[in-house]
OpenMM code with the backbone's topology and positions (N, CA, C; nanometers):
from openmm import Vec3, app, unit

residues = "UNK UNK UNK UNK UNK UNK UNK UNK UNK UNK UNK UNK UNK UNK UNK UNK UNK UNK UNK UNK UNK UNK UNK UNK UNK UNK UNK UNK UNK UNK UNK UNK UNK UNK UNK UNK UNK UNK UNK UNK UNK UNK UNK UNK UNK UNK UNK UNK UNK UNK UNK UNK UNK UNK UNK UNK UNK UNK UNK UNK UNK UNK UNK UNK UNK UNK UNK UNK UNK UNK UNK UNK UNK UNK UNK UNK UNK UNK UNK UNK UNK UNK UNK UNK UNK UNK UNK UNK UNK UNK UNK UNK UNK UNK UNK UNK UNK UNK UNK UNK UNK UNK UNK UNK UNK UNK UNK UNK UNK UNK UNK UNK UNK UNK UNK UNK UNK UNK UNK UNK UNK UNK UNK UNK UNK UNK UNK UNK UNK UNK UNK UNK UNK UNK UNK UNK UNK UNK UNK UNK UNK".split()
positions = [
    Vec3(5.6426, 2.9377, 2.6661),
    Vec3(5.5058, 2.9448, 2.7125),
    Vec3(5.5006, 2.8937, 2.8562),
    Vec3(5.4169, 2.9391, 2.9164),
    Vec3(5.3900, 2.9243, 3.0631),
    Vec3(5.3082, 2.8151, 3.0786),
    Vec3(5.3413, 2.7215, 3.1903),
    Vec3(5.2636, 2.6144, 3.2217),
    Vec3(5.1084, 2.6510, 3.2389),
    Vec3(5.0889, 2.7580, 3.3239),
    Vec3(4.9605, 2.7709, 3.3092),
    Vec3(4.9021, 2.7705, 3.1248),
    Vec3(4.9526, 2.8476, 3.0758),
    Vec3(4.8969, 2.8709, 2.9241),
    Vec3(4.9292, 2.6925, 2.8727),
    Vec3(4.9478, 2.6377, 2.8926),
    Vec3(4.9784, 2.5013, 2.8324),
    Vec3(4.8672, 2.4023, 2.8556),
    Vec3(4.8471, 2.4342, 2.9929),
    Vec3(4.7066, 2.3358, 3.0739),
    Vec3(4.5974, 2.4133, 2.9783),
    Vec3(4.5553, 2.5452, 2.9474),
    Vec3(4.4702, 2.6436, 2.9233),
    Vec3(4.4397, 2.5651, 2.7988),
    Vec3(4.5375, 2.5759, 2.7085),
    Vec3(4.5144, 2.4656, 2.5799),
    Vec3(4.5255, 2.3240, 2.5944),
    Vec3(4.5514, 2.2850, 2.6383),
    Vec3(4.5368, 2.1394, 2.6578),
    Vec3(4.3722, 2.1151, 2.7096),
    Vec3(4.3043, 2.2190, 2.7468),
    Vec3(4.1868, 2.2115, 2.8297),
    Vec3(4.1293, 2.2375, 2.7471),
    Vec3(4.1135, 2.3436, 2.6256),
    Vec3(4.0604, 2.3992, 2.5187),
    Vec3(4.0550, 2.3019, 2.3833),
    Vec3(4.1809, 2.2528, 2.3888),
    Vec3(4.1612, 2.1122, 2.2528),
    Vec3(4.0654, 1.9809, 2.3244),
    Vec3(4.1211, 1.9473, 2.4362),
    Vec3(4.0238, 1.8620, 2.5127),
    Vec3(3.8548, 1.8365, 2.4938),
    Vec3(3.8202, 2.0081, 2.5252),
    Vec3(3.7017, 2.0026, 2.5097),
    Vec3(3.6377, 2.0554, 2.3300),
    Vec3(3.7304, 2.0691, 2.3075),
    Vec3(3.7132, 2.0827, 2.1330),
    Vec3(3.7008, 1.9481, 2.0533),
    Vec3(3.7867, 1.9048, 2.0715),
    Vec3(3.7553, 1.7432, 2.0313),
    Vec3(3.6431, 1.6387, 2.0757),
    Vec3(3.5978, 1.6770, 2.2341),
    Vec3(3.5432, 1.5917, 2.3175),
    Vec3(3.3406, 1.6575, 2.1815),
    Vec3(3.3912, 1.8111, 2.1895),
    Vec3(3.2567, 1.8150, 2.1525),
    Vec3(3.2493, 1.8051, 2.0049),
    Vec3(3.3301, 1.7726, 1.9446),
    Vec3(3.3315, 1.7210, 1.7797),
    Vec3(3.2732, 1.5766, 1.7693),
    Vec3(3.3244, 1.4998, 1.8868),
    Vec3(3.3145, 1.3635, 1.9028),
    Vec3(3.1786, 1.3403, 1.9231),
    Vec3(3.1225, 1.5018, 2.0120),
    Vec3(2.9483, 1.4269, 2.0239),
    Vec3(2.8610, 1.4485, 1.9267),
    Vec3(2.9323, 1.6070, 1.8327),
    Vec3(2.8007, 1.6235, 1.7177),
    Vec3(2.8261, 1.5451, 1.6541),
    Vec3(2.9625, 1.4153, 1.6323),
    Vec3(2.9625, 1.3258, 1.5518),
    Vec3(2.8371, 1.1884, 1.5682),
    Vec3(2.8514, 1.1930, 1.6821),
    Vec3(2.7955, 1.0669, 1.7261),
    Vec3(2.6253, 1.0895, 1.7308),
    Vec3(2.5686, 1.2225, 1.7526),
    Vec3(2.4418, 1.2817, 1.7219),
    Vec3(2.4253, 1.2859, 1.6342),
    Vec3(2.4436, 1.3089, 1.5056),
    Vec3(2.4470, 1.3275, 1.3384),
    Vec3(2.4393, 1.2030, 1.3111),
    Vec3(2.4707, 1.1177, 1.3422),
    Vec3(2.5373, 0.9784, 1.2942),
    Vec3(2.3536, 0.8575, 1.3675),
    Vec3(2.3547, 0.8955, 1.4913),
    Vec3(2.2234, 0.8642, 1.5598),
    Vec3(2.0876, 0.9405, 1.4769),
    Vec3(2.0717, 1.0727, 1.4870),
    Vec3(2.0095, 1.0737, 1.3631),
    Vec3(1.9632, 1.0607, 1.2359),
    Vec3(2.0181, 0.9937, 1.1319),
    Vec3(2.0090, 0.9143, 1.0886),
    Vec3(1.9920, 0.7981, 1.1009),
    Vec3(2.0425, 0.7336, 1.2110),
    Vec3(1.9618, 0.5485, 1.2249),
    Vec3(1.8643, 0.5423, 1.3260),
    Vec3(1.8158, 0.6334, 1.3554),
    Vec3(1.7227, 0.6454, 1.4514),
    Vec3(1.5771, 0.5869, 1.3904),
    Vec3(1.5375, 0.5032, 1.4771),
    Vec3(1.4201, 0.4333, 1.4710),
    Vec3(1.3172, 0.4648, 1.5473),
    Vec3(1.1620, 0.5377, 1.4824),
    Vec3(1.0961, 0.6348, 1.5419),
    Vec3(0.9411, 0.5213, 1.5683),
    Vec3(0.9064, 0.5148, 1.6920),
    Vec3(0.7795, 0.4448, 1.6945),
    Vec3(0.6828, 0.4948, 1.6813),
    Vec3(0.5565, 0.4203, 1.6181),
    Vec3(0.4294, 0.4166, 1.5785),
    Vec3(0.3107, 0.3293, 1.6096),
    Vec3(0.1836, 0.3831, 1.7134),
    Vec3(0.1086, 0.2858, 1.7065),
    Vec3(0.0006, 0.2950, 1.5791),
    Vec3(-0.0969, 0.1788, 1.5904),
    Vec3(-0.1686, 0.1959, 1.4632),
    Vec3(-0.2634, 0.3028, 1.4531),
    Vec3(-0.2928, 0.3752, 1.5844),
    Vec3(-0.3476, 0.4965, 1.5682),
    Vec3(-0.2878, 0.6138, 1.4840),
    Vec3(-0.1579, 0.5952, 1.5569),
    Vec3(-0.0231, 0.6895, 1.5178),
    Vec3(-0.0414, 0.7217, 1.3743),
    Vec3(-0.0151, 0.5923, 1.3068),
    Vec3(-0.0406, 0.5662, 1.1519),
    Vec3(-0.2020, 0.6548, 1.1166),
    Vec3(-0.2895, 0.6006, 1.1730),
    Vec3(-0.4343, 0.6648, 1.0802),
    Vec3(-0.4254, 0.7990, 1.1020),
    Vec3(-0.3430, 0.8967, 1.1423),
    Vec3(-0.3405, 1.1074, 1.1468),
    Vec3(-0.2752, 1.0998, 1.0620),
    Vec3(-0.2499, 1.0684, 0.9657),
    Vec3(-0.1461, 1.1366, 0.8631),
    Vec3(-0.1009, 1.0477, 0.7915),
    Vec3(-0.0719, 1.0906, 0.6800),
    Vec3(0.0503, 0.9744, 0.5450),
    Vec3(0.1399, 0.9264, 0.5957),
    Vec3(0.1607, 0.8143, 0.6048),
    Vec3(0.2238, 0.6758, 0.6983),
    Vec3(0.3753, 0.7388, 0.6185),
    Vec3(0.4917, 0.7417, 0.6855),
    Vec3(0.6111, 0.7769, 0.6906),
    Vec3(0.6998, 0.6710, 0.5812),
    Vec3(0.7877, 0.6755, 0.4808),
    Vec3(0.8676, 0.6217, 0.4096),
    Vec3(0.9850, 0.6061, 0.4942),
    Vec3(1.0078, 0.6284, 0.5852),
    Vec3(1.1246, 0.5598, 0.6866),
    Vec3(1.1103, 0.4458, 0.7582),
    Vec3(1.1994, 0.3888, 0.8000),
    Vec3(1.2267, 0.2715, 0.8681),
    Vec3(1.1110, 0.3402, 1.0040),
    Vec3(1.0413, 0.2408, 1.0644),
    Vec3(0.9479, 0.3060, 1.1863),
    Vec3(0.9397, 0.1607, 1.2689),
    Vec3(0.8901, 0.1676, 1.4057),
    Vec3(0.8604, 0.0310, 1.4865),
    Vec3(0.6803, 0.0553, 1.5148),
    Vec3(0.6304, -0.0528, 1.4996),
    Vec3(0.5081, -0.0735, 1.5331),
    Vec3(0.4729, -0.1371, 1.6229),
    Vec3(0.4171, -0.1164, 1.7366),
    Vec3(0.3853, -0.1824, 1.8205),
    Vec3(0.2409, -0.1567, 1.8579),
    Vec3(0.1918, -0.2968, 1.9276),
    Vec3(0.0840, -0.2992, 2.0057),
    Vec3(0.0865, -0.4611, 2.0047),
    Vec3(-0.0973, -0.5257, 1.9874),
    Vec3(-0.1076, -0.6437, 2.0107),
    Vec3(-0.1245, -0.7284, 1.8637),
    Vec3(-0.1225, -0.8561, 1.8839),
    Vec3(-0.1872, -0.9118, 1.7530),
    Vec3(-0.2606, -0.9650, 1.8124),
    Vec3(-0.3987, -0.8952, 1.7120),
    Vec3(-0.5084, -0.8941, 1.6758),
    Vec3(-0.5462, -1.0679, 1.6753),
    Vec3(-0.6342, -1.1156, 1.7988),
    Vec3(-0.6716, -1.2121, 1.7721),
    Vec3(-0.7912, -1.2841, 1.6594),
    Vec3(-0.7111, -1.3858, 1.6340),
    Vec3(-0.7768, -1.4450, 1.4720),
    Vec3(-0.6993, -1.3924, 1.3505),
    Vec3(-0.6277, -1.2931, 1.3644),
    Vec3(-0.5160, -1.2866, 1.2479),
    Vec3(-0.4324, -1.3205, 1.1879),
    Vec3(-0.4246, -1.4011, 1.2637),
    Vec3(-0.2474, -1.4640, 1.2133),
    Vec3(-0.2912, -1.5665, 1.1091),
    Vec3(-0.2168, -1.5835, 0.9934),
    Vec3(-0.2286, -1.6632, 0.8830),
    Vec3(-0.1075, -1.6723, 0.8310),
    Vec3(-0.0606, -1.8319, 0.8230),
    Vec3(0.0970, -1.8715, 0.7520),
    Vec3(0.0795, -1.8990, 0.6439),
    Vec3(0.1680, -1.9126, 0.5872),
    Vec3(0.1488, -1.9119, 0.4205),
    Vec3(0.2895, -1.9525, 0.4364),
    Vec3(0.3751, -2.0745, 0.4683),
    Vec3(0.5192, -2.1200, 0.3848),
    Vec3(0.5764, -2.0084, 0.5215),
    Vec3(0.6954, -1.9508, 0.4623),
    Vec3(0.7480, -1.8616, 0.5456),
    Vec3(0.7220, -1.7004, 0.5135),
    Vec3(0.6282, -1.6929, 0.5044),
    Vec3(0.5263, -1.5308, 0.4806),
    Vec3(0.4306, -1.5206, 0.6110),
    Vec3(0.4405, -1.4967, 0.6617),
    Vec3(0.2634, -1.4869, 0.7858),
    Vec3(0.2367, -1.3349, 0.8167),
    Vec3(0.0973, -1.3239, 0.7702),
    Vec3(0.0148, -1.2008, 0.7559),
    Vec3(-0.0098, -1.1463, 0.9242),
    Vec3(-0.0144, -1.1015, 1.0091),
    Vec3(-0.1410, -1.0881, 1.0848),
    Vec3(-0.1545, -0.9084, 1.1048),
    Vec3(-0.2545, -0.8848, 1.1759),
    Vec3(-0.3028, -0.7195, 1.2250),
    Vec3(-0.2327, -0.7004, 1.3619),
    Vec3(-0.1835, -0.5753, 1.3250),
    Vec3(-0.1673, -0.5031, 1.5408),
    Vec3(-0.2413, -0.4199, 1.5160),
    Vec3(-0.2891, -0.4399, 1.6691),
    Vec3(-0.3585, -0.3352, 1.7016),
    Vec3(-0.3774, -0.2793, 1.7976),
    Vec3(-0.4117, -0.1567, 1.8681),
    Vec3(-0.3841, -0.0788, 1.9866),
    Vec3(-0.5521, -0.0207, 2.0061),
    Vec3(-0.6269, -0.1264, 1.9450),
    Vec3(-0.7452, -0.1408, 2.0185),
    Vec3(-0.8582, -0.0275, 1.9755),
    Vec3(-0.7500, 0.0679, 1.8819),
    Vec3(-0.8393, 0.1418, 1.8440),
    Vec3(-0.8174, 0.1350, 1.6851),
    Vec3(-0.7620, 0.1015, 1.6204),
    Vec3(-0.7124, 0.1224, 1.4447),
    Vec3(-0.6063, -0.0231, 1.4670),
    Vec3(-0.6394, -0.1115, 1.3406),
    Vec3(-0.5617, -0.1854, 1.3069),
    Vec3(-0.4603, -0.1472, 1.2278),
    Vec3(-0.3231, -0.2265, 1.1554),
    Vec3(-0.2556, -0.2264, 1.0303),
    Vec3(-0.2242, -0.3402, 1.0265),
    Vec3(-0.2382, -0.4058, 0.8617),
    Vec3(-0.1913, -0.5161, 0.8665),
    Vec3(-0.0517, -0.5206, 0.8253),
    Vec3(0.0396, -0.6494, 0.8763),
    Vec3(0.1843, -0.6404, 0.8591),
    Vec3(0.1765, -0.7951, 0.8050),
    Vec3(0.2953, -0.7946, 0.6936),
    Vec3(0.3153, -0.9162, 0.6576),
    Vec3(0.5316, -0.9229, 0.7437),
    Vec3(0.5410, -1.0403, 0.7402),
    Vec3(0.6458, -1.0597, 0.7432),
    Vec3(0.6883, -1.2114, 0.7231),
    Vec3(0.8546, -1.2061, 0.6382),
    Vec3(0.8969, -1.3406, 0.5874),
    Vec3(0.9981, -1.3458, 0.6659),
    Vec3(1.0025, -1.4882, 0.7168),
    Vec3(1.1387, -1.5711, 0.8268),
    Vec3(1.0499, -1.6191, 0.9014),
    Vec3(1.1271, -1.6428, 1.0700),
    Vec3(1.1122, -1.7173, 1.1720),
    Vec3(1.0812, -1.5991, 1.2876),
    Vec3(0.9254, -1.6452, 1.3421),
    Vec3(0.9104, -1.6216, 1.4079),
    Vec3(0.9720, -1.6087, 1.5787),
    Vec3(1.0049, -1.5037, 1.6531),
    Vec3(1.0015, -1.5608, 1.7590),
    Vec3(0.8956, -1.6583, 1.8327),
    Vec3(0.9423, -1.7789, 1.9552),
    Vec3(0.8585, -1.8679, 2.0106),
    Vec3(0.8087, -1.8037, 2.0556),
    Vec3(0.8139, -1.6843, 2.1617),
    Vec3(0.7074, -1.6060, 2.2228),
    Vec3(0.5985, -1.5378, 2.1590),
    Vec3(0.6084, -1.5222, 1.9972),
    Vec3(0.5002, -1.4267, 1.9444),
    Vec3(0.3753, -1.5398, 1.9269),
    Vec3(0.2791, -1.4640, 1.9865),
    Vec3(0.1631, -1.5463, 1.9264),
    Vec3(-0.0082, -1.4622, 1.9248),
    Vec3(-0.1226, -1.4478, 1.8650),
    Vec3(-0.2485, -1.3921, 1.9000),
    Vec3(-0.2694, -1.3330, 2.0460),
    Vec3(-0.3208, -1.1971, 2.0651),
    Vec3(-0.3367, -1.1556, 2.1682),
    Vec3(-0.1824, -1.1200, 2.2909),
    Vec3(-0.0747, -1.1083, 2.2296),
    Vec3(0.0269, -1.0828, 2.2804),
    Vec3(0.1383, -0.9238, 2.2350),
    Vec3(0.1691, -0.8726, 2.2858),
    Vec3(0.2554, -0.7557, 2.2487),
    Vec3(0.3446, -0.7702, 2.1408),
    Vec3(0.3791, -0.6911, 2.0661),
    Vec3(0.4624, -0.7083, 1.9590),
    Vec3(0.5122, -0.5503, 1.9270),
    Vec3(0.6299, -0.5775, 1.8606),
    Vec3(0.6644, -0.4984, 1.7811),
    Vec3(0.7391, -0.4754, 1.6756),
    Vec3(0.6748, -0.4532, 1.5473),
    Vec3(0.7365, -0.4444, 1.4273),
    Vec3(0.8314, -0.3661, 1.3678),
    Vec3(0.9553, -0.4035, 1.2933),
    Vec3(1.0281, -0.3044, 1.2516),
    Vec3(1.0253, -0.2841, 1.1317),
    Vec3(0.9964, -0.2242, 1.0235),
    Vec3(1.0316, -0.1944, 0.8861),
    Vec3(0.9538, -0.0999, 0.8400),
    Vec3(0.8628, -0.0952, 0.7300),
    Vec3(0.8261, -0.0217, 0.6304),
    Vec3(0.7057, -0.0052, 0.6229),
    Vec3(0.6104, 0.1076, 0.6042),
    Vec3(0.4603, 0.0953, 0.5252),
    Vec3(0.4858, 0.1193, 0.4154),
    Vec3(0.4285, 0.0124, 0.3023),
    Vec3(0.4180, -0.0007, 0.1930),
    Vec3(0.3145, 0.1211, 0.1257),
    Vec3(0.3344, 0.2342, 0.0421),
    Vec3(0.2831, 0.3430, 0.0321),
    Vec3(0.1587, 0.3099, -0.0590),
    Vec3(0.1384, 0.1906, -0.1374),
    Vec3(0.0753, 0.2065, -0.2442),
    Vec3(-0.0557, 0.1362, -0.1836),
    Vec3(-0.0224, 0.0328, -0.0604),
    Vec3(-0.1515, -0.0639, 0.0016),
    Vec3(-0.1679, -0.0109, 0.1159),
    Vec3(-0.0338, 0.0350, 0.1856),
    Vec3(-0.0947, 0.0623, 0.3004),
    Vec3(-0.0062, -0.0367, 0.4051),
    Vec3(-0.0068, -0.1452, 0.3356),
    Vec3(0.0532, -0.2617, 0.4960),
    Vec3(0.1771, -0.2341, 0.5064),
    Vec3(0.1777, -0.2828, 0.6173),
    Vec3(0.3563, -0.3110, 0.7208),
    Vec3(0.4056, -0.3928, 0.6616),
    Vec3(0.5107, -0.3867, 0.6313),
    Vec3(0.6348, -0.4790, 0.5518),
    Vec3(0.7213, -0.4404, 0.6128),
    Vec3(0.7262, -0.6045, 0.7892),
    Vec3(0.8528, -0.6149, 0.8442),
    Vec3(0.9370, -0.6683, 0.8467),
    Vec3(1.0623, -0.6080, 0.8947),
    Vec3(1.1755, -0.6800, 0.8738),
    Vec3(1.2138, -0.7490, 1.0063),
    Vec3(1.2057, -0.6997, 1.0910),
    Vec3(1.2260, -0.7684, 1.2407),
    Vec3(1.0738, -0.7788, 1.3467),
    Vec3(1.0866, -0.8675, 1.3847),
    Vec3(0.9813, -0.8980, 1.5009),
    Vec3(0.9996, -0.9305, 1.5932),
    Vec3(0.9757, -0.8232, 1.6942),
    Vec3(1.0367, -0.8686, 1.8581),
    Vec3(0.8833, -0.8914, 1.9124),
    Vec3(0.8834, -1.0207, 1.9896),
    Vec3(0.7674, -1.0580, 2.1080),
    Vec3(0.8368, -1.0032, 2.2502),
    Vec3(0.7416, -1.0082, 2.3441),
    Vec3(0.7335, -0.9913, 2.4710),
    Vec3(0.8217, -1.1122, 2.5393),
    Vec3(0.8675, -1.1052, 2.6331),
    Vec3(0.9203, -1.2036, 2.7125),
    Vec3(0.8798, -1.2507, 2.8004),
    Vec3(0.7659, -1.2118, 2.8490),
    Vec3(0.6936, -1.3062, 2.9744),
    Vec3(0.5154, -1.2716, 2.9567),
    Vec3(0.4944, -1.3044, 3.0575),
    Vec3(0.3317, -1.2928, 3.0518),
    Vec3(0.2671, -1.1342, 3.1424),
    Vec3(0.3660, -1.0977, 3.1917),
    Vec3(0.3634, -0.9128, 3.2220),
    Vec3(0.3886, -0.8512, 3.1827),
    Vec3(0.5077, -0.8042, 3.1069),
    Vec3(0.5845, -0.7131, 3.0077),
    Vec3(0.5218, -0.6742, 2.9021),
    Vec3(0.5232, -0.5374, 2.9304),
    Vec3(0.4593, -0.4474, 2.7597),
    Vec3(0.5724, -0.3606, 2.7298),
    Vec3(0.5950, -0.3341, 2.6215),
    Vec3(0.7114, -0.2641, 2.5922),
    Vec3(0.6600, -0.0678, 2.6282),
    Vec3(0.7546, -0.0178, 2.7066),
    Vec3(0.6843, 0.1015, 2.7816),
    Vec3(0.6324, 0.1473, 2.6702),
    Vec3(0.6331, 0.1664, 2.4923),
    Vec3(0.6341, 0.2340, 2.4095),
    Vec3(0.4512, 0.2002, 2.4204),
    Vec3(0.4472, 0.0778, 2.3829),
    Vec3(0.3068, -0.0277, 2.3192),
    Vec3(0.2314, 0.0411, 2.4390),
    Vec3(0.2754, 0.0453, 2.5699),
    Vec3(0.1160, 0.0495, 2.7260),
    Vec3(0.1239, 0.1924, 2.6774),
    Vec3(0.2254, 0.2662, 2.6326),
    Vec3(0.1870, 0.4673, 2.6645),
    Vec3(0.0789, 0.4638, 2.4862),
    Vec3(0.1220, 0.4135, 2.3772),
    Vec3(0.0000, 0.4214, 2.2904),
    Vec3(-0.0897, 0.3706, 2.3364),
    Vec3(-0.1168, 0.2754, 2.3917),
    Vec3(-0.2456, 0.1684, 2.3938),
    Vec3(-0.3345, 0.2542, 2.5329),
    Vec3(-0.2601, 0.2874, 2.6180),
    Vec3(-0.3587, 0.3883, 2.6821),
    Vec3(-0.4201, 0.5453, 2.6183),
    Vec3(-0.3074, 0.6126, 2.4823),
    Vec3(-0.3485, 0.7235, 2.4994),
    Vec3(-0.4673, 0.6730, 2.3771),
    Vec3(-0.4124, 0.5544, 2.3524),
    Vec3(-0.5671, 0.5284, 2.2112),
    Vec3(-0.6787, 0.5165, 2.3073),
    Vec3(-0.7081, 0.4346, 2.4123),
    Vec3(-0.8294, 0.4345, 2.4916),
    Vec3(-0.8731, 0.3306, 2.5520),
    Vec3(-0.9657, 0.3284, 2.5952),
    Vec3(-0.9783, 0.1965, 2.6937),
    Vec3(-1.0577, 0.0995, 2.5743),
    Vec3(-1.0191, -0.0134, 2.6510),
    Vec3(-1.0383, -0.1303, 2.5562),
    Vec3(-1.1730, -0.1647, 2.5507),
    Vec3(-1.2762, -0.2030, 2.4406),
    Vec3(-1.3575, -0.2103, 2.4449),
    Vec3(-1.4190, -0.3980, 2.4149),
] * unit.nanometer
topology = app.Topology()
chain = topology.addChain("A")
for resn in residues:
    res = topology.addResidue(resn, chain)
    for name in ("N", "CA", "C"):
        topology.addAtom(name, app.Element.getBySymbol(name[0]), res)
């Protein structure tokens, strides 16, 4: 076989493998893909049985501890949901601050049952997801 014909396949398995490697890694991302939701998002339609992130604010006056359970509402100013979640808070989460929830709507009540809770990190930062719902829900009233 001729050197040229050698590079020809070597160039041909190259990119045969290279693109096995990506529908692997796409297939594989689809499935753990984590799809966001504001609480508007939620009130158009039957709240999703997949893992989803919730974001917006908590709802000032919501928050209620109970041991290591604490209830409170997000909200994006136009539709609340309430979310419970058990553990340790981050220090940054608190009333009137950005958040975003990771886990489940419970199909039979309705609430957020999360598993992770990320706060904001400073006193400017909105997560780009939380400002693009919270504007297309509407101005704050």
């Amino acid at each position: 076989m001729k050197a040229k014909h050698q590079r020809l396949w070597l160039v041909v398995g190259a990119l045969g493998a290279l693109g096995g490697a990506g529908a692997l890694a796409f297939s594989t991302l689809g499935d753990k893909a984590t799809y966001f939701y504001a609480p508007s998002d939620l009130a158009k339609g039957a709240p999703p049985t997949d893992a989803i992130r919730l974001g917006g604010m908590v709802e000032q006056g919501s928050l209620v501890r109970n041991g290591a359970t604490i209830t409170f509402r997000v909200t994006d100013f136009a539709r609340q949901v309430p979310v419970t979640y058990t553990g340790i808070l981050p220090d940054l989460f608190r009333e009137g601050q950005g958040v975003i929830a990771e886990g489940r709507v419970d199909p039979a009540t309705g609430q957020f049952k999360a598993e992770t809770i990320l706060a904001k990190h400073d006193e400017k930062y909105m997560p780009p997801e939380v400002a693009g719902a919270m504007k297309k829900a509407g101005p704050v009233s």
